[in-house]
Residue frames as a rotation matrix with the C-alpha (Angstrom) as fourth column:
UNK 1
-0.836 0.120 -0.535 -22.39
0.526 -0.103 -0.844 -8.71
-0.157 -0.987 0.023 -2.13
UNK 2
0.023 0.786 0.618 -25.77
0.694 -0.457 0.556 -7.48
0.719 0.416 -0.556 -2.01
UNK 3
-0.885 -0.184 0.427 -26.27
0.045 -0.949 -0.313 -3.71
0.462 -0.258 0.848 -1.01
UNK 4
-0.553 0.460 -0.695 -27.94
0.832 0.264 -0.488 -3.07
-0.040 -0.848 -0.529 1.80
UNK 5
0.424 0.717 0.553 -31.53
0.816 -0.568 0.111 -0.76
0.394 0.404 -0.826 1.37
UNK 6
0.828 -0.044 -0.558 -29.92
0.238 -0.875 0.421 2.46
-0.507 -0.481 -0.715 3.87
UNK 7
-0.275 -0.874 -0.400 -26.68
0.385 -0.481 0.787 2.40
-0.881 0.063 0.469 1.54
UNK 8
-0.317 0.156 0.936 -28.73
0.888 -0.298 0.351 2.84
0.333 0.942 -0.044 -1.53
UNK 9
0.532 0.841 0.097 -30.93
0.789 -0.534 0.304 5.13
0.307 -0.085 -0.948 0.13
UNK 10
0.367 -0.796 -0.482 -27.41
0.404 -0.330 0.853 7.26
-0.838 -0.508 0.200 1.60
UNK 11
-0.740 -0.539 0.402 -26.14
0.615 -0.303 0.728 7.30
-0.270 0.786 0.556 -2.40
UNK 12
0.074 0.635 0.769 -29.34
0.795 -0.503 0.339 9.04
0.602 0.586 -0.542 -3.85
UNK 13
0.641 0.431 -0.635 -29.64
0.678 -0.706 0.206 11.41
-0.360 -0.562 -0.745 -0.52
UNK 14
0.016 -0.998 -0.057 -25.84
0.441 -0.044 0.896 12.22
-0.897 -0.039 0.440 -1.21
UNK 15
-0.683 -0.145 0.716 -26.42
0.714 -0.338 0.613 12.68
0.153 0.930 0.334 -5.18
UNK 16
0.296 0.930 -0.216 -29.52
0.948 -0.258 0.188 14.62
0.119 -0.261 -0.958 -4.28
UNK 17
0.869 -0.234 -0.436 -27.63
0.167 -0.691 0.703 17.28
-0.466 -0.684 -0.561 -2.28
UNK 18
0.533 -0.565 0.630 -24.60
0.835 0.474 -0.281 17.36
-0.140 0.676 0.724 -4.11
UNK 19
0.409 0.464 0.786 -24.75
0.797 -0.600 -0.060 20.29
0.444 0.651 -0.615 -5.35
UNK 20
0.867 0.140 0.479 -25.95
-0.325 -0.569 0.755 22.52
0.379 -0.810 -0.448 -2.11
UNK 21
0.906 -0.384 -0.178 -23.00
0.182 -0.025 0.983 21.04
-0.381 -0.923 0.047 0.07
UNK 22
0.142 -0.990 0.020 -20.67
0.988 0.140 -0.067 22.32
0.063 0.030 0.998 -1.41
UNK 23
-0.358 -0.304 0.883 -21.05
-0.043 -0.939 -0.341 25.71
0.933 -0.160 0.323 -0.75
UNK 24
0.700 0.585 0.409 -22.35
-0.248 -0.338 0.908 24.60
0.669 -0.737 -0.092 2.36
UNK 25
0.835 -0.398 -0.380 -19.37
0.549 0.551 0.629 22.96
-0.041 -0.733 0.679 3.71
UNK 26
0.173 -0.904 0.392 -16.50
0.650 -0.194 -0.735 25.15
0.740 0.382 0.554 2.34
UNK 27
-0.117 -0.429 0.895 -14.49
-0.581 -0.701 -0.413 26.44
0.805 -0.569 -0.167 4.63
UNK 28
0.924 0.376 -0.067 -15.98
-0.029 0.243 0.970 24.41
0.381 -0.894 0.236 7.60
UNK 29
0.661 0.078 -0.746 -12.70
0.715 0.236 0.658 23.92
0.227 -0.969 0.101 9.20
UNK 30
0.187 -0.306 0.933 -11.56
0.069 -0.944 -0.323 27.42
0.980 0.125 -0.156 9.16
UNK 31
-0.281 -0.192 0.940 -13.04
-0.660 -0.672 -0.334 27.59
0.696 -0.715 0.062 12.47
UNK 32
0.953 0.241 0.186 -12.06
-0.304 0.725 0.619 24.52
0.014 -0.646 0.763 14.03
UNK 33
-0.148 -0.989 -0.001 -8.47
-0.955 0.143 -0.259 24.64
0.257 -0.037 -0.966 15.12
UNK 34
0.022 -0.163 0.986 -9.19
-0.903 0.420 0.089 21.41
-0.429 -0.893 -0.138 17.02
UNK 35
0.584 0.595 0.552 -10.12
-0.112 0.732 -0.672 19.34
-0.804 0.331 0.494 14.21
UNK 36
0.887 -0.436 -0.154 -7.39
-0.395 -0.542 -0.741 20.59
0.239 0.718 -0.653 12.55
UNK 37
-0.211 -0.947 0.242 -5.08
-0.964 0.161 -0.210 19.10
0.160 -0.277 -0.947 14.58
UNK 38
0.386 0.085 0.919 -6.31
-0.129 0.991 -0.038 15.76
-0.914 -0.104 0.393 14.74
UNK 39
0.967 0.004 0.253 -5.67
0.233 0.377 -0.897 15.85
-0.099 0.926 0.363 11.00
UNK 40
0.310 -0.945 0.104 -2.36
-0.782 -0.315 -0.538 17.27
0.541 0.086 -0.837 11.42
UNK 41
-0.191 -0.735 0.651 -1.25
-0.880 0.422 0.218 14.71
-0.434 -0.531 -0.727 13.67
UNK 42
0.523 0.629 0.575 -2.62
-0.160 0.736 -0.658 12.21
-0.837 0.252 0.486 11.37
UNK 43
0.953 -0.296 -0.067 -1.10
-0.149 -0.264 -0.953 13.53
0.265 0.918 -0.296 8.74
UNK 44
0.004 -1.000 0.024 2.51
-0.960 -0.010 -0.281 13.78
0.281 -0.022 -0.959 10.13
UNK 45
-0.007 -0.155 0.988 2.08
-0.656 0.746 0.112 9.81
-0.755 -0.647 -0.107 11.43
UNK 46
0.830 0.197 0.522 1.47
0.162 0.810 -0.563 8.67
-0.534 0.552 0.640 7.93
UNK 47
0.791 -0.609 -0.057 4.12
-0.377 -0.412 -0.829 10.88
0.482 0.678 -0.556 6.32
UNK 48
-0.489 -0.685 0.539 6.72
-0.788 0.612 0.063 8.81
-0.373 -0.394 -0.840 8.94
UNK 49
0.179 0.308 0.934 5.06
-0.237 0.935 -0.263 5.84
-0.955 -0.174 0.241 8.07
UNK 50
-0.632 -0.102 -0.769 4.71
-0.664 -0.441 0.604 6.30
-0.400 0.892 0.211 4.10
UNK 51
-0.814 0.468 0.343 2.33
0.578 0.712 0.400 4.57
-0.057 0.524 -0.850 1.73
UNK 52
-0.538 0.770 0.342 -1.32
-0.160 -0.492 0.856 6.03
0.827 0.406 0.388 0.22
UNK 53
-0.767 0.636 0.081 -3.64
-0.031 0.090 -0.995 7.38
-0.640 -0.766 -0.050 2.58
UNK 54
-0.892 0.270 0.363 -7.44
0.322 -0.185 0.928 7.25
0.318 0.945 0.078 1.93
UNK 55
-0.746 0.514 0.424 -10.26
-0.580 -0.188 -0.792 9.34
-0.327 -0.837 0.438 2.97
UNK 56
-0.986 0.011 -0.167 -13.10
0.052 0.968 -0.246 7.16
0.159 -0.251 -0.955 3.12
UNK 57
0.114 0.724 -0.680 -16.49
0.932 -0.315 -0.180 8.54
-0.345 -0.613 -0.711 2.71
UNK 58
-0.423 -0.850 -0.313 -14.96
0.853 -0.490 0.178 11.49
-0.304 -0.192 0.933 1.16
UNK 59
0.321 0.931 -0.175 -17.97
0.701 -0.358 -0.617 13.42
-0.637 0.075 -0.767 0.12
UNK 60
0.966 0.181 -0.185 -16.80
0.061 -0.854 -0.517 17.00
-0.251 0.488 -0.836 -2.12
UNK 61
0.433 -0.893 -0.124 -13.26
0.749 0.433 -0.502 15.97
0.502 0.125 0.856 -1.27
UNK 62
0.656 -0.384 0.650 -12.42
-0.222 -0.921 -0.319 18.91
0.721 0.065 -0.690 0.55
UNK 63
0.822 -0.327 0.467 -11.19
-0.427 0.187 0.884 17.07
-0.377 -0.926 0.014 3.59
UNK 64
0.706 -0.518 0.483 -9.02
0.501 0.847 0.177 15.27
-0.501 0.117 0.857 1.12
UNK 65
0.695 -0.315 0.647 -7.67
0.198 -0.781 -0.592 18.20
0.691 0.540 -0.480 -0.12
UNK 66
0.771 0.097 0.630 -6.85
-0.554 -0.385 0.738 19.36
0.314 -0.918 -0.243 3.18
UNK 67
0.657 -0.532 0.535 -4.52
-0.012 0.702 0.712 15.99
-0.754 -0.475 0.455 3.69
UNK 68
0.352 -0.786 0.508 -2.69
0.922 0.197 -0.333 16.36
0.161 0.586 0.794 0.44
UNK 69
0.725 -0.116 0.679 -1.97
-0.092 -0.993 -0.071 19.80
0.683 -0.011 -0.731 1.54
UNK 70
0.889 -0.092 0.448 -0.27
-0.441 0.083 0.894 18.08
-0.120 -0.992 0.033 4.26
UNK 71
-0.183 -0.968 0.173 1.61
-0.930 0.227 0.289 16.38
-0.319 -0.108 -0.941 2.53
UNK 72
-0.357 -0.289 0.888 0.40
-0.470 0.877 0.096 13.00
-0.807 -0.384 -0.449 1.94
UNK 73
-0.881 -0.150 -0.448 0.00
-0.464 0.452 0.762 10.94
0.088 0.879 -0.468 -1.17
UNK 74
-0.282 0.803 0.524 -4.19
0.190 0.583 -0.790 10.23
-0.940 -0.124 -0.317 -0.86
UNK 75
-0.841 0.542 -0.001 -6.97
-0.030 -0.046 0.999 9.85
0.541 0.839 0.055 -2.84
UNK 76
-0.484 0.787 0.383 -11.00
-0.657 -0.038 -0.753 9.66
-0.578 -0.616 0.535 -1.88
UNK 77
-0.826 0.553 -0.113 -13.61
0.220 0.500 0.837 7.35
0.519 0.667 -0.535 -2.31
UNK 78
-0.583 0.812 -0.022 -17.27
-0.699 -0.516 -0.495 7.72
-0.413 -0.273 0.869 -2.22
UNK 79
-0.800 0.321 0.508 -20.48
0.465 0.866 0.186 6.25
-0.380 0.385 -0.841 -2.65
UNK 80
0.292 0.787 -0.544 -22.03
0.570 -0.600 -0.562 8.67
-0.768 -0.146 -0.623 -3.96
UNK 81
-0.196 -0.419 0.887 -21.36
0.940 0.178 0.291 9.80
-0.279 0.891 0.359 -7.56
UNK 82
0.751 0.644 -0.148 -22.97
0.661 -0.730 0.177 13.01
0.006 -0.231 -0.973 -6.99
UNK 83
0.945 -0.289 -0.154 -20.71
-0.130 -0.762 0.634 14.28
-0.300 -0.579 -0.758 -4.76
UNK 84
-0.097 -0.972 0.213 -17.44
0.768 0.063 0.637 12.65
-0.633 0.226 0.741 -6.63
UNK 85
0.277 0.030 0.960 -18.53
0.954 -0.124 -0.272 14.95
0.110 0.992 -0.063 -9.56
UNK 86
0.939 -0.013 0.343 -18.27
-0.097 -0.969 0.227 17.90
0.329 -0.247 -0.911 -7.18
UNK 87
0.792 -0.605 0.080 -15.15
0.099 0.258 0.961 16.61
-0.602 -0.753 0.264 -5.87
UNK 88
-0.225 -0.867 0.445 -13.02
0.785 0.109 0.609 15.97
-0.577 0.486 0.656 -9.02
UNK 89
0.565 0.434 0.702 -14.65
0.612 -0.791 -0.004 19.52
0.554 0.431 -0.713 -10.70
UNK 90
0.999 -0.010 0.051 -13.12
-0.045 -0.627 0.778 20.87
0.024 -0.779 -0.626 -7.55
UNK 91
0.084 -0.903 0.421 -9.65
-0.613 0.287 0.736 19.27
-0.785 -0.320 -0.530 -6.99
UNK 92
0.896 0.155 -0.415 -9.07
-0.443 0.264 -0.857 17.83
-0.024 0.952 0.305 -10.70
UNK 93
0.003 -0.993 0.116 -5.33
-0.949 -0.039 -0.313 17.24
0.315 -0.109 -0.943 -9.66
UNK 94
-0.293 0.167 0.941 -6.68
-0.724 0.604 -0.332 14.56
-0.624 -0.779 -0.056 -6.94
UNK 95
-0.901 -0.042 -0.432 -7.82
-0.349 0.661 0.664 11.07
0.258 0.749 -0.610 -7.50
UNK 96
-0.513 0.718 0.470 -11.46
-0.739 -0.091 -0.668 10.30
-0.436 -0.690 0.577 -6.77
UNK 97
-0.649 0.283 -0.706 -13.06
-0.499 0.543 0.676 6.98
0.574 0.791 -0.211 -6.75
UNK 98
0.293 0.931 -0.217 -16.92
-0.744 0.365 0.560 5.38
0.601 -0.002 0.799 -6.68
UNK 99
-0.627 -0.283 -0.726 -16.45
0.050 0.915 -0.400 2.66
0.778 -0.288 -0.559 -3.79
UNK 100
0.127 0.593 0.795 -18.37
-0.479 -0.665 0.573 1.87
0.869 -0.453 0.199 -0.77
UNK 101
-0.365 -0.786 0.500 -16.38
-0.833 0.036 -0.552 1.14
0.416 -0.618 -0.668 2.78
UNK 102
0.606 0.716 0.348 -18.84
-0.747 0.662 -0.062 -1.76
-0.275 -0.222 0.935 3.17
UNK 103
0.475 -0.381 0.794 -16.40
0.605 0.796 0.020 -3.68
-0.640 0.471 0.608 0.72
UNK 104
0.287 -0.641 -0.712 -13.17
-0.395 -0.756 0.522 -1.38
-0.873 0.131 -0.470 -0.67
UNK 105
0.939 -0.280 0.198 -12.48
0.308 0.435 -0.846 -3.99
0.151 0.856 0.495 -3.44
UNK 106
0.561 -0.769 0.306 -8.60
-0.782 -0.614 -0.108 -2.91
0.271 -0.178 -0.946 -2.05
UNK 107
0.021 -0.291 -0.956 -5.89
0.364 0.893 -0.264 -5.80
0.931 -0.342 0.125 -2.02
UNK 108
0.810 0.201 -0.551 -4.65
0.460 0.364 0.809 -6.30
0.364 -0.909 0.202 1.83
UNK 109
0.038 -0.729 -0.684 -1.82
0.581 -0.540 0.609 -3.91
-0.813 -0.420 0.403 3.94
UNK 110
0.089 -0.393 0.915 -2.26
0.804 -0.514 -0.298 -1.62
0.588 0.763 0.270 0.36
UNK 111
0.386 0.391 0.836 -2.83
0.411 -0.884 0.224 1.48
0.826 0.257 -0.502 2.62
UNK 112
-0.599 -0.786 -0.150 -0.35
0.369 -0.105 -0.923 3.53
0.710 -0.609 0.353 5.04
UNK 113
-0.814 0.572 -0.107 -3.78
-0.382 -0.664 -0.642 5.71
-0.438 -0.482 0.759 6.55
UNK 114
-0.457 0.779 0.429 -7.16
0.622 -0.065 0.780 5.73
0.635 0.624 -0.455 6.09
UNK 115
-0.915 0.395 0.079 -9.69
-0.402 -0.908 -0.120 9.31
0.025 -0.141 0.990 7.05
UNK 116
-0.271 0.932 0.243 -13.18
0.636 -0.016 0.772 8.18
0.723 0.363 -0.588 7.28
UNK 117
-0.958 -0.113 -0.263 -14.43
0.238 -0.828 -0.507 11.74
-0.161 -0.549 0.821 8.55
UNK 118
-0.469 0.881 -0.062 -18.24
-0.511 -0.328 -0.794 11.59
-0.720 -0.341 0.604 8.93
UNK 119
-0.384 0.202 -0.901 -18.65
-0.857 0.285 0.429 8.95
0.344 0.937 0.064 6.91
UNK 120
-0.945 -0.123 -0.303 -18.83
0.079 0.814 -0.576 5.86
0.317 -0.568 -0.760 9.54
UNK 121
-0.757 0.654 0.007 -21.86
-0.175 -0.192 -0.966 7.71
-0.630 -0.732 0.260 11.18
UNK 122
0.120 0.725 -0.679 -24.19
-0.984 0.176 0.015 6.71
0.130 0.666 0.734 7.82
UNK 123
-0.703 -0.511 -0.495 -23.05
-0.420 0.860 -0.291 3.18
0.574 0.003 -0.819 8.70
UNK 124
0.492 0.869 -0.053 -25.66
-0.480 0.322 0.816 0.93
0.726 -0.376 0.575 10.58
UNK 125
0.218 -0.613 0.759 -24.50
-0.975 -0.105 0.196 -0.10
-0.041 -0.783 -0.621 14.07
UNK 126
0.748 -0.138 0.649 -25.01
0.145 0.989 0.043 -3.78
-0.647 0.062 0.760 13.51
UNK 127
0.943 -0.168 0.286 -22.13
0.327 0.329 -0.886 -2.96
0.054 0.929 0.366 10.48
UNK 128
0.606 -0.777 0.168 -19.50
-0.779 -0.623 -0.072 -0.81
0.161 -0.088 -0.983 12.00
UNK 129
0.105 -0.748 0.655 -17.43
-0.187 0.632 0.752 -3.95
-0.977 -0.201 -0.074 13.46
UNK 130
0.569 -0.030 0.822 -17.78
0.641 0.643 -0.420 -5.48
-0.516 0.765 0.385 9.55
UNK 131
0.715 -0.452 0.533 -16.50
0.301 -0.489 -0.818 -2.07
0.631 0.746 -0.213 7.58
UNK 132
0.338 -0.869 0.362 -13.13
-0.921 -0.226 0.317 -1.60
-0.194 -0.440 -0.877 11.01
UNK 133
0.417 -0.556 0.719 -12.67
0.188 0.827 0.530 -5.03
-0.889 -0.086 0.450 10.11
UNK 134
0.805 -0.107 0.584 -12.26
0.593 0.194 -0.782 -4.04
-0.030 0.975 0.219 6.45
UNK 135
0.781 -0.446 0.437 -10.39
-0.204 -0.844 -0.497 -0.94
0.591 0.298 -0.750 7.22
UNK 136
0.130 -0.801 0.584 -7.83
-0.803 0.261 0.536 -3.06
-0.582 -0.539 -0.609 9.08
UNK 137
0.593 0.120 0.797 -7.56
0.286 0.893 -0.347 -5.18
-0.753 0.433 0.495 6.32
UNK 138
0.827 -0.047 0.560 -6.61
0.518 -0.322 -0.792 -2.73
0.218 0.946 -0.242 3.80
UNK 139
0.634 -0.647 0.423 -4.24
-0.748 -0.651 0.126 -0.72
0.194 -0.396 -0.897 6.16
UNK 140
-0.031 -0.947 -0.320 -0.32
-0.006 0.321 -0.947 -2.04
0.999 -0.027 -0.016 6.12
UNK 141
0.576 0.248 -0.779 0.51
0.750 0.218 0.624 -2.97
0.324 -0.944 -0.060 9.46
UNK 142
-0.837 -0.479 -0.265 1.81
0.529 -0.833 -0.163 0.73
-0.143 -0.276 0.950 11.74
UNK 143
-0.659 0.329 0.676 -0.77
0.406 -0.602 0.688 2.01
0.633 0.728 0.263 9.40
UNK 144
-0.937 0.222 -0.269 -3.18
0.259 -0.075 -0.963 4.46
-0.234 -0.972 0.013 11.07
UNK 145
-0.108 0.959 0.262 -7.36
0.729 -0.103 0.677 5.11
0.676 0.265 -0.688 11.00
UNK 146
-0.974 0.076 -0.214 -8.78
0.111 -0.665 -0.739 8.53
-0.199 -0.743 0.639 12.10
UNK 147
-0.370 0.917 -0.146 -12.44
0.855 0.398 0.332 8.69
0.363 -0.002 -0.932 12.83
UNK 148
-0.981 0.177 0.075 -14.14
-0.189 -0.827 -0.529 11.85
-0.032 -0.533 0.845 13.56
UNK 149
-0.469 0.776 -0.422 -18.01
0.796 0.578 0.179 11.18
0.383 -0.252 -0.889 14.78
UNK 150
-0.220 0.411 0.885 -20.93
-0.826 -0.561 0.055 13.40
0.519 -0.719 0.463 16.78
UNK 151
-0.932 -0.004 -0.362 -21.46
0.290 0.592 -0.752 11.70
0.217 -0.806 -0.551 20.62
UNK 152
-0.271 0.731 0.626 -24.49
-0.957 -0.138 -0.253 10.97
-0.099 -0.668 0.738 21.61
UNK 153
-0.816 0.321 0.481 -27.31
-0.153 0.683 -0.714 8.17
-0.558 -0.656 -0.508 21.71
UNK 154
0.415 0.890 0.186 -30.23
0.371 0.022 -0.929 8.83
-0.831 0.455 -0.321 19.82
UNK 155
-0.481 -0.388 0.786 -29.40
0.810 0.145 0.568 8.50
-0.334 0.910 0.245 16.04
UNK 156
0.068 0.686 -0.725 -31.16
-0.244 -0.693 -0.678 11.69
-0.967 0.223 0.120 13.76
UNK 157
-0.584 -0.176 0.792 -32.61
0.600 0.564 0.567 11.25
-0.547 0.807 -0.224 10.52
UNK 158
-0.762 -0.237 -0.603 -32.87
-0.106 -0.873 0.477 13.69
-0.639 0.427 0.640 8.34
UNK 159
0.093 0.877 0.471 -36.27
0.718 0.269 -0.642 13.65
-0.690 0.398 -0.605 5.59
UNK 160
0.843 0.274 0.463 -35.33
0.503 -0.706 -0.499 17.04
0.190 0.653 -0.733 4.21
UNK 161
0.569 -0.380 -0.729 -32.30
0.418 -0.630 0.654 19.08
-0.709 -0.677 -0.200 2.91
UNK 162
-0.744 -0.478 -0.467 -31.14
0.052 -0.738 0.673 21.99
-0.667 0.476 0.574 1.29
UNK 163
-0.254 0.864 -0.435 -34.73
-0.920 -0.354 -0.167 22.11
-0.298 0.358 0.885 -0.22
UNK 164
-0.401 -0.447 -0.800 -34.28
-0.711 0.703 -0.036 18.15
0.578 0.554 -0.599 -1.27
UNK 165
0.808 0.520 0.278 -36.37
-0.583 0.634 0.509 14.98
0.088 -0.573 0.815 -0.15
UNK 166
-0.234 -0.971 -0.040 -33.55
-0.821 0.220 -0.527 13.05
0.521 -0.090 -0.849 1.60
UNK 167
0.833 0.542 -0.115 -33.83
-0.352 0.678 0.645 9.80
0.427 -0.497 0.755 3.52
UNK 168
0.156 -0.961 0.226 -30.31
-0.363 -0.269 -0.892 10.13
0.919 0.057 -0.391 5.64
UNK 169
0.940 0.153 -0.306 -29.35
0.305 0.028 0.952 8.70
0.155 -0.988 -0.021 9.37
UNK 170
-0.036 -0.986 0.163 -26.75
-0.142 -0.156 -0.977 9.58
0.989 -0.058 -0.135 11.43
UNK 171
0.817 -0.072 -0.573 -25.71
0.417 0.760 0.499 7.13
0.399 -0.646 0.650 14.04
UNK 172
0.294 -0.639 0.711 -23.71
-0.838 -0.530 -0.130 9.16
0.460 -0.557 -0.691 17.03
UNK 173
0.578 -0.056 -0.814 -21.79
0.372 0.906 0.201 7.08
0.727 -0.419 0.544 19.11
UNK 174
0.913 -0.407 0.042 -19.64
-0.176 -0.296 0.939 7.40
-0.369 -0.864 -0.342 22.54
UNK 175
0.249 -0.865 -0.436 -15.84
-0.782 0.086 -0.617 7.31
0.571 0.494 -0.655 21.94
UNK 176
-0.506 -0.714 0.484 -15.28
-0.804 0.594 0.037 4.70
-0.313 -0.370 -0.875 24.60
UNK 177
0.643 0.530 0.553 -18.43
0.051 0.691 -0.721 2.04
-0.764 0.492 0.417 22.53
UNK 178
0.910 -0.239 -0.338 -16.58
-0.405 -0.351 -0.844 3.19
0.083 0.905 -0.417 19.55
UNK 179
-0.189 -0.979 0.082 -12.78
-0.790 0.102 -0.605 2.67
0.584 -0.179 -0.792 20.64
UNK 180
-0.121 -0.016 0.993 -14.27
-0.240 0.971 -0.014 -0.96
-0.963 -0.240 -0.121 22.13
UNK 181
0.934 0.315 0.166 -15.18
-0.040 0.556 -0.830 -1.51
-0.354 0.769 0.532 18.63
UNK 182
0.626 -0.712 -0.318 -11.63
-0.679 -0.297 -0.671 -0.67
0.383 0.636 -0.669 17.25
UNK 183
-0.659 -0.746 0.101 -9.62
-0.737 0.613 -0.284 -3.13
0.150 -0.261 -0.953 19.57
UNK 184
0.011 0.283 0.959 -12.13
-0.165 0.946 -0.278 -5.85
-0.986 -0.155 0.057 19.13
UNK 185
0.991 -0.028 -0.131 -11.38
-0.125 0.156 -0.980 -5.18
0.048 0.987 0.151 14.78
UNK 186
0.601 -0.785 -0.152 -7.56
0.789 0.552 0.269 -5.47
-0.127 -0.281 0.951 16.51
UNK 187
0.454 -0.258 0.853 -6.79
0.286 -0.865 -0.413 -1.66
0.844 0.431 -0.319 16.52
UNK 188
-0.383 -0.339 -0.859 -4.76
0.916 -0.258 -0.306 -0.12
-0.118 -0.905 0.410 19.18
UNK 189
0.652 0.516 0.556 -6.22
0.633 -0.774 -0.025 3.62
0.417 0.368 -0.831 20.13
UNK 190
-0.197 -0.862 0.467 -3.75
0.712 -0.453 -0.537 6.30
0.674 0.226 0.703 20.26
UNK 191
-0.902 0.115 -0.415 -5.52
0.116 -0.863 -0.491 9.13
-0.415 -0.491 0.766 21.30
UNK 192
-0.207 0.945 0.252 -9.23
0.932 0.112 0.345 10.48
0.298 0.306 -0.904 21.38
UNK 193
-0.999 0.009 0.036 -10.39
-0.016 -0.985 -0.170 14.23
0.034 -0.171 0.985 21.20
UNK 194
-0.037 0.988 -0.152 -14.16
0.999 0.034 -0.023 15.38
-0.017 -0.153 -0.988 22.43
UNK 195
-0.995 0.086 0.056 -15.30
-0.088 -0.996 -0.028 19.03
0.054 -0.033 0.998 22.08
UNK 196
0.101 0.978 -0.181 -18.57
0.140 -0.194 -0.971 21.17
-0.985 0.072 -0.156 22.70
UNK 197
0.177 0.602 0.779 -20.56
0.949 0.106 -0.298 21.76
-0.261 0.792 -0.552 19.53
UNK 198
-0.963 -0.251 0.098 -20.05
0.265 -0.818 0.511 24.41
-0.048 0.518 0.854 17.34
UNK 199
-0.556 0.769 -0.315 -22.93
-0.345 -0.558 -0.755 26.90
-0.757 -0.311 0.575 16.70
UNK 200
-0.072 0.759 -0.647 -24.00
-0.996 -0.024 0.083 24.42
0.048 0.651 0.758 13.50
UNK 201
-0.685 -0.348 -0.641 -23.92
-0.370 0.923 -0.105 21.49
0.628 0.165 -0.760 15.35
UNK 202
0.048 0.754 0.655 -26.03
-0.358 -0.599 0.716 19.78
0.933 -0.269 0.241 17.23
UNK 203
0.987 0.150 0.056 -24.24
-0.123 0.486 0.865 17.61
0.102 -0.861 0.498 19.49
UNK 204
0.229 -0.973 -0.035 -20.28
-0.340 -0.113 0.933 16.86
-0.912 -0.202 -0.357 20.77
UNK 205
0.765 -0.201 -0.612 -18.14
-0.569 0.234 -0.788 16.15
0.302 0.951 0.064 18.32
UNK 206
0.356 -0.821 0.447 -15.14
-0.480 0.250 0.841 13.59
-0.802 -0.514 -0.305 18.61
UNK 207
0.586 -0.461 -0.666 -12.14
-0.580 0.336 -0.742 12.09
0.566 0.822 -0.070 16.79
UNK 208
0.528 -0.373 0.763 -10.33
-0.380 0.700 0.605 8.69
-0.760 -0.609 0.227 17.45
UNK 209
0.314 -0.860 -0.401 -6.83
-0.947 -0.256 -0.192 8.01
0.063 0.440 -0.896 16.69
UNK 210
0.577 -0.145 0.804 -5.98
-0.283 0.887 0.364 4.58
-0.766 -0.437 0.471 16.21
UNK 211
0.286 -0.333 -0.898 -3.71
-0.921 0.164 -0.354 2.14
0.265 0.928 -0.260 14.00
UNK 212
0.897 0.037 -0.441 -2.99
-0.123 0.978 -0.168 -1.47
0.425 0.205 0.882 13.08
UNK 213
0.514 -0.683 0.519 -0.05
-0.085 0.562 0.823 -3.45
-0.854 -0.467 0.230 15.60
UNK 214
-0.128 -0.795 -0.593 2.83
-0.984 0.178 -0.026 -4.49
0.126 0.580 -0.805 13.77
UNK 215
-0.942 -0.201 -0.267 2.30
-0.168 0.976 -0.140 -7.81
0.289 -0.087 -0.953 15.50
């Protein structure tokens, strides 16, 4: 499969920054009970469900921390070697591995969950149906996907960060465009949280609960 030019350009921004985000994200969801519970209730649907979750996109790994803390039996992938290096430096216990959600290289039904937590929003829009179709490939049927996005309209692209030439988009989306995309990849949606912005954000923030029919 040839690699589209915005995922190369997504892995360098990613190795680039590496470093810096990790002291820039720790802690983030200290102070976000709400996001906290989406992952908790994620978490306790896969742990009835069993089988490997994976977060998807998993950048430092801290979110994936965060789910084996829960309980569950994951691992992360990334595309972005950078940031695995901060990840498995960090959480050495964990498994972290080089992949990109474009094409998981993952047999079919291997996976009980999958986390892609800001990770979808580097995705071009023409591509998002192509990488929920994958992630409903890989997921066992019961199995659930949580998605956690910013809502808006007008994509932002980044040029510069943490002192670092970057070349980054992020593609907001509505939760009900979004959650049409999921039941036209043949998801069912569970449940869908919106909040105001925190005080380092710059727009809503939302998470959609969804997961693969049995039939």
């Amino acid at each position: 499969m040839t690699e589209a030019p915005y995922v190369r350009t997504t892995r360098q921004s990613y190795d680039a920054i590496a470093a810096d985000y990790v002291a820039y994200a720790r802690g983030d969801l200290d102070a976000k009970p709400l996001d906290r519970a989406m992952l908790a209730a994620f978490a306790e649907t896969a742990r009835a469900r069993g089988g490997q979750v994976a977060e998807i996109g998993c950048g430092t790994g801290r979110i994936t921390a965060h789910l084996h803390s829960l309980g569950l039996d994951v691992f992360g992938v990334d595309l972005s070697p950078g940031m695995l290096e901060m990840a498995r430096r960090a959480y050495p216990d964990l498994r972290f591995d080089e992949g990109s959600m474009t094409g998981l290289g993952l047999e079919d039904g291997v996976l009980g969950g999958i986390v892609s937590w800001y990770s979808l929003i580097h995705i071009e829009p023409a591509d998002v149906p192509g990488v929920l179709a994958e992630f409903h490939r890989v997921l066992a049927p019961g199995g659930h996907l949580l998605l956690a996005f910013q809502v808006g309209d007008e994509p932002l692209r980044l040029t510069e960060a943490f002192g670092h030439t970057v070349a980054l988009d992020f593609h907001r989306w509505s939760p009900d465009r979004l959650g049409t995309l999921l039941t036209e990849a043949g998801f069912a949606v569970e449940a869908r949280l919106v909040r105001e912005a925190h005080a380092t954000e710059r727009t809503p923030q939302a998470c959609l609960l969804a997961y693969k029919p049995t039939r």
